[in-house]
Each structure stands twice: as C-alpha cells, then as structure tokens.
N, C-alpha and C positions, 0 to 999 in steps of 0.2 A: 537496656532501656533506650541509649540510643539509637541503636541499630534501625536501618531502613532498609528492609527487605520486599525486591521487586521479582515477581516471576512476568512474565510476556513473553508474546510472540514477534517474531515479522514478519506475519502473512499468514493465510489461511491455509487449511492442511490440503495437499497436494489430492488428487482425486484421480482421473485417467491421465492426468497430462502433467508437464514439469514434474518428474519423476515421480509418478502416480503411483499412490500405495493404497489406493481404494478409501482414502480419508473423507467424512462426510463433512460439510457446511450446512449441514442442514439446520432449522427452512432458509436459510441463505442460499444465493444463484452463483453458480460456478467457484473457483479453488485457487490453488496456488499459480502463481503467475500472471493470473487475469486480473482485471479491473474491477470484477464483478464485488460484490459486498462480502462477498465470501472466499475471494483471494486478499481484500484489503481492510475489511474490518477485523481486529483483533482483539481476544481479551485477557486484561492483566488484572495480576493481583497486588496492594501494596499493603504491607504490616509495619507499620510506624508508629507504635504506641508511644513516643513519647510525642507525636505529632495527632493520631488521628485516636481519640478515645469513646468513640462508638463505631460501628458498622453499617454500612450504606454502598449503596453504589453510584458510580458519580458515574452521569449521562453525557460529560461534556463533551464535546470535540478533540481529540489532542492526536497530533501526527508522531510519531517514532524522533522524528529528528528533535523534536520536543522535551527528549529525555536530557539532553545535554544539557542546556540552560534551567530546565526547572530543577535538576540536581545540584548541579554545581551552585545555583544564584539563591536557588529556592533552600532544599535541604540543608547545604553546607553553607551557604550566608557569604557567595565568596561571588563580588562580581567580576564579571568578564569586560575586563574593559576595551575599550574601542581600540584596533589593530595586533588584540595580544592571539587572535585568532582570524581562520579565514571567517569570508561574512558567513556569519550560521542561516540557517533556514529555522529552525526554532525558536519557538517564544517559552517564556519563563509560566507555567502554568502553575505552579506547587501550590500559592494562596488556595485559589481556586480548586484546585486537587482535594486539599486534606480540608478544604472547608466544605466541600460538597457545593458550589456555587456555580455558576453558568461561569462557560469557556473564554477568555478571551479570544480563540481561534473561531474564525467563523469561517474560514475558508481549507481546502484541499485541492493544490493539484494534484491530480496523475499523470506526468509525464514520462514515466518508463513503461515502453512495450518491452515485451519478452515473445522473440520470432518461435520457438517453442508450443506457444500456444496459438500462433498464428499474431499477423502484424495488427492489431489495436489501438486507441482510443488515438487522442489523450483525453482526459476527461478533467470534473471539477464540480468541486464539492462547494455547496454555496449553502451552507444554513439547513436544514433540513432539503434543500434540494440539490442534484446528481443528477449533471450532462455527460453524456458517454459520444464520443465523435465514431459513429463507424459501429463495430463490435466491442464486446467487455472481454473479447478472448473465450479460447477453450469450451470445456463439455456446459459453459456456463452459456455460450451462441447453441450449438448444438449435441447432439448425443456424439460421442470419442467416432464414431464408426462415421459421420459427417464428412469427414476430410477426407478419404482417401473417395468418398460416394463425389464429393462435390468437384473433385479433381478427376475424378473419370467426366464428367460431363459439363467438364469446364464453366460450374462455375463460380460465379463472385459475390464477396461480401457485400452487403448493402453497408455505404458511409454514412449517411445522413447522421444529425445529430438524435441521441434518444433522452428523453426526460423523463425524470423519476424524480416521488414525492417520496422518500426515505421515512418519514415520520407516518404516512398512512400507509406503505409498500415497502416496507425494509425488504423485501425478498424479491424486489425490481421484476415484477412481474406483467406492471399495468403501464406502458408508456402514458402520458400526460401530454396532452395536446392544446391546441389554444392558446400557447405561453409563449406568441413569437418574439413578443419583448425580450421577456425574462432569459428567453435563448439567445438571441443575438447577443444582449449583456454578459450570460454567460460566454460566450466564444472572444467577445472581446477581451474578455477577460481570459480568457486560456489563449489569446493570440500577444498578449503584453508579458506572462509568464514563459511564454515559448521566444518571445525576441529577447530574454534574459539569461537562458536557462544555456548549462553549459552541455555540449555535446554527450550524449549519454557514453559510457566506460562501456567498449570491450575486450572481448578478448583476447592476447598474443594468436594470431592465427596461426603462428611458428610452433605453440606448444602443442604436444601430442593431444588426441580427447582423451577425457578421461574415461577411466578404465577398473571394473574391481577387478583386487589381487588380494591373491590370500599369504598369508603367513601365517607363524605358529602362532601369534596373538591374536587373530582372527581376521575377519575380511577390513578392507580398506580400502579408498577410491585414487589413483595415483596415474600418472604424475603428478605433481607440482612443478608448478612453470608460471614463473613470477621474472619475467626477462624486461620487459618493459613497462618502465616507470611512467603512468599518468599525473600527468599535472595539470589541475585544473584551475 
C-alpha cells in the first residue's frame, strides 16, 4: 500500500535517426534526439494508491529533472536542504501530481543539441507556447533521405526563431506569426538560461566508438570508456 510505482520514459522513440529503429510519434513531429514534441514530450505512468485513489490524467507541465525533488520532498516527506546538494533544476511537483491540479512549472528550456540529428535549437517552453531557434532536429525538419540531398547542393538550415501554439498544434505543424513581442520575450528568456547554463557534457574523444559485439549471452554495445571525470 505504500509502494510508488513509476514507469516513463526520456524521450521519444527513436525513428530514422539517433539510432533509429523505425519507432513512431505519431501525430507528434520528429523523434528521439530532436526538440520536436515528439523527441521531448513523454508519457508516464504512476500507481500510488495510498496517495492517488481514483484515475485521471494529469495535463500539467513537469520536466524529468522534476522527478528528484518531487520524490524525495513530495513522496518521502524528506526535504532537501540548502547546500546538502548541487543546485537542482527541479521543482517539487507531487501536491499537484497526485491531486490532479495545474503545474507549478510553467516553463521548459531545451538546451541540449544532439549533432546526430543535425546542430539545433535551443528552444523554450513558455505556457502552452514553444519557440524553436533554427530547426527541431531530424526526420522531424525533413524526410531522413534530406541530408545527404541537402549536402550535395550545399545547402543550409534556416535559423530564424519558430513559434507554436501547443495547446491548438501539439503536432507543431502551423508556425504562429504576429507574436513579435511574445518572441523577443521568449529569446530573452532563453538568452538569461544560456548565460547560466553549464557547458553541455561530452564525450572522451580518446574512447573507441561504440561498437556491437556478440557473446554467448547475446549481443551488446562496447566499449565502455568512462576515463575522464566531468565536473560541473
């Protein structure tokens, strides 16, 4: 009866690109790695009966980083007090969660590109509205076969910012024009998140790529090459 049991994801299922397994988003626009609603919209399940005693589904806002504080503060009753952690990016949502009530979050950056699906955004989530700087990435810009057409003929993405109204276009289909306010606000707003934000993590360029290999337990992706410690 205690028990809190969560299934989710981080990210949406991979499609032609970032190891593309033919996984659909659909009606969501592009997949795993992109910015698109359909590489970063996810959906979770939570069974908390001694917390949530009917079924619904809650529409709020809430980013992945999200899960730490509304677990540990929310579920377990345990706060996180000032310096016993680095600074979190999440906020504590669990009232709201298991009460089915609007989001304390009203915001989302997107600040990690993934050069995989090509260099992208950043973007930002503001309320029902979603500015994308540039592209959203991947078969989510154009059809997989785009990239190698648009590099024989040199050419280039368009940067400009794009806007979408999420709540009448979840499937970011209809840019939104007119809103030059609302966009410059939005950019200022992703250019105070970007003089904050810490340089995105990559990879030892020293370790081998990875690679499958098979053994008698079956196949597996290797090496592992964890040589250099990021501190952020």
């Amino acid at each position: 009866a205690n028990s809190v049991v969560i299934v989710t994801t981080d990210n949406g299922g991979p499609i032609v690109d970032c190891a593309g397994i033919g996984a659909s988003n659909r009606p969501l626009r592009g997949g795993k790695c992109s910015l698109w609603e359909g590489g970063t919209r996810g959906t979770s399940l939570l069974f908390a009966p001694r917390y949530v005693h009917q079924n619904f589904v809650w529409q709020g806002l809430m980013h992945g980083a999200d899960w730490l504080p509304t677990l540990v503060e929310g579920a377990a009753e345990q706060r996180i007090l000032p310096g016993t952690t680095k600074p979190l990016d999440g906020m504590n949502v669990w009232k709201q969660l298991i009460g089915n009530s609007p989001s304390p979050r009203h915001e989302l950056y997107y600040g990690i590109s993934d050069s995989s699906v090509g260099h992208h955004g950043p973007a930002l989530r503001s309320g029902h509205w979603k500015l994308i700087v540039g592209t959203g990435g991947g078969s989510g810009d154009h059809p997989h076969w785009w990239r190698n057409f648009s590099k024989l003929l040199n050419l280039t993405d368009d940067h400009r910012p794009r806007l979408f109204n999420l709540q009448e276009d979840p499937e970011e289909r209809c840019e939104v024009i007119g809103q030059d306010e609302r966009v410059s606000s939005m950019l200022s707003t992703i250019h105070a998140y970007q003089a904050s934000s810490v340089p995105q993590g990559q990879g030892d360029p020293s370790c081998p790529s990875f690679a499958p290999h098979r053994s008698f337990e079956g196949p597996w992706l290797g090496p592992w090459c964890d040589v250099a410690e990021v501190v952020v």
